[in-house]
KOLZATI-274633 format. One record per residue: residue in three letters; x, y negated, z negated of N, C-alpha, C, CB in turn. Coordinates in steps of 0.2 Angstrom, whole numbers, plus 2048, in hexadecimal, padded with zeros to 3 digits. Each point is the difference from the previous one (the first is absolute). Glycine has a CB too. Example, Ala and Ser with C-alpha at 12.3 -4.5 7.8 and 13.67 -1.06 7.14 Angstrom:
ALA84281C7D97FC7FA8008047FA8007F78067FA
SER8077F580A8047FA7FF7FC7FB7FD80680380A
//
This chain:
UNK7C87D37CE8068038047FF8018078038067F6
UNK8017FA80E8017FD8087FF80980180A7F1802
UNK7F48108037FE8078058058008037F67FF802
UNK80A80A8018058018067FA80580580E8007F8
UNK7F57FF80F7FC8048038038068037FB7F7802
UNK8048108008048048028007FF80B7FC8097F0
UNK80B7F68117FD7FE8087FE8048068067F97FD
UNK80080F7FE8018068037FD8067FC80A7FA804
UNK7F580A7FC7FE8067FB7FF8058067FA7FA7F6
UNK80D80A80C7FF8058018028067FD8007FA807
UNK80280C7FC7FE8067FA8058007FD7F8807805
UNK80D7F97FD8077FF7F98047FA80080480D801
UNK7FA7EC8038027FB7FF7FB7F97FE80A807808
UNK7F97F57F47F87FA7FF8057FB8007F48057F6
UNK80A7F480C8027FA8007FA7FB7FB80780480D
UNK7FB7F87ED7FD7FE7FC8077F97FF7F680D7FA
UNK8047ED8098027FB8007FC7FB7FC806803809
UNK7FD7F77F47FC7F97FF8037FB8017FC8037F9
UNK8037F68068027FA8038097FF8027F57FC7F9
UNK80D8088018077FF7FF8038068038007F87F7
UNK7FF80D8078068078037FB80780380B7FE7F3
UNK7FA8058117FA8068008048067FF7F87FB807
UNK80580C7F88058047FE7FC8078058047FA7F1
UNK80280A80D7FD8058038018067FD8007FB80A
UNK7FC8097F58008037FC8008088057FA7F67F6
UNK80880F8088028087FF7FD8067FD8077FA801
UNK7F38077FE7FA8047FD8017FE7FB7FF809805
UNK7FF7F17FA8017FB7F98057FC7FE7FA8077FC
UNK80D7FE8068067FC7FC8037FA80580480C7FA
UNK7FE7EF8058027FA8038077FF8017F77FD7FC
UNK80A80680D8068008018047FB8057FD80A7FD
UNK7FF7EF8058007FB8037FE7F97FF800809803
UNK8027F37FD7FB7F97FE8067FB8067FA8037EE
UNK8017F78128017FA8037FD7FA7FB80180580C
UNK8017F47F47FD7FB7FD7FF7FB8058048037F4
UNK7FA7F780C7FF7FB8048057F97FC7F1806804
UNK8157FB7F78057FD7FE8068058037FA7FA7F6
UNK80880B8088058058008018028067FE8037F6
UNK7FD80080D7FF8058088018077FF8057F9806
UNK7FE80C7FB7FF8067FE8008037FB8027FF808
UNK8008067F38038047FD8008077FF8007F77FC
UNK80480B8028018088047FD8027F780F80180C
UNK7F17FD7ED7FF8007FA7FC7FB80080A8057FB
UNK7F07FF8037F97FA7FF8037FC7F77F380A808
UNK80E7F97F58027FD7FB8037FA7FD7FF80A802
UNK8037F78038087F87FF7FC7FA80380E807805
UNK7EC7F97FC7FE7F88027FB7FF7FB8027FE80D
UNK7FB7FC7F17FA7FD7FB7FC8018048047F87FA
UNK7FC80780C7F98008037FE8068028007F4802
UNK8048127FF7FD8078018018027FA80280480C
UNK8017FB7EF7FF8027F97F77FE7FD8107FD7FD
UNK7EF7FD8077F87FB7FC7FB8078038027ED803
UNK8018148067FB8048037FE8087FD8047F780B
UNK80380A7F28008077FE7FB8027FA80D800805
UNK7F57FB7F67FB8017FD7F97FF7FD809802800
UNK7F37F98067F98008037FD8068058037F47FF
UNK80280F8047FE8068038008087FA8077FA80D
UNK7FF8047ED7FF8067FD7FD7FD7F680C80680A
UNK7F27F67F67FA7FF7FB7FA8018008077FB7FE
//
C-alpha cells in the first residue's frame, strides 16, 4: 500500500497528502480535501481519490 505524508501538523490543524489528493484535517475530523483530477472539495467524501486517501490515513 502506497504512503501519505503529513505536510502540516500544527496544534489543531494537519494537512495529510499523497500522490493524488490531500486533505485537511481538524483535530482529526476531515473538513477539507483537493485531488489532482477534481480540484477542490468542500466534502472529502465525494471523490475516489480523497475517499483512497481517507482511508490510508484512518486504517
Amino acid at each position: 500500500m502506497q504512503q501519505f505524508r503529513i505536510s502540516f501538523d500544527g496544534a489543531f490543524y494537519k494537512i495529510v497528502e499523497d500522490e493524488d489528493a490531500a486533505i485537511l484535517l481538524f483535530e482529526g475530523i476531515p473538513i477539507s480535501a483537493a485531488c489532482i483530477e477534481h480540484g477542490s472539495h468542500k466534502d472529502p467524501h465525494e471523490c475516489p481519490h480523497t475517499e483512497k486517501l481517507l482511508k490510508k490515513i484512518f486504517s
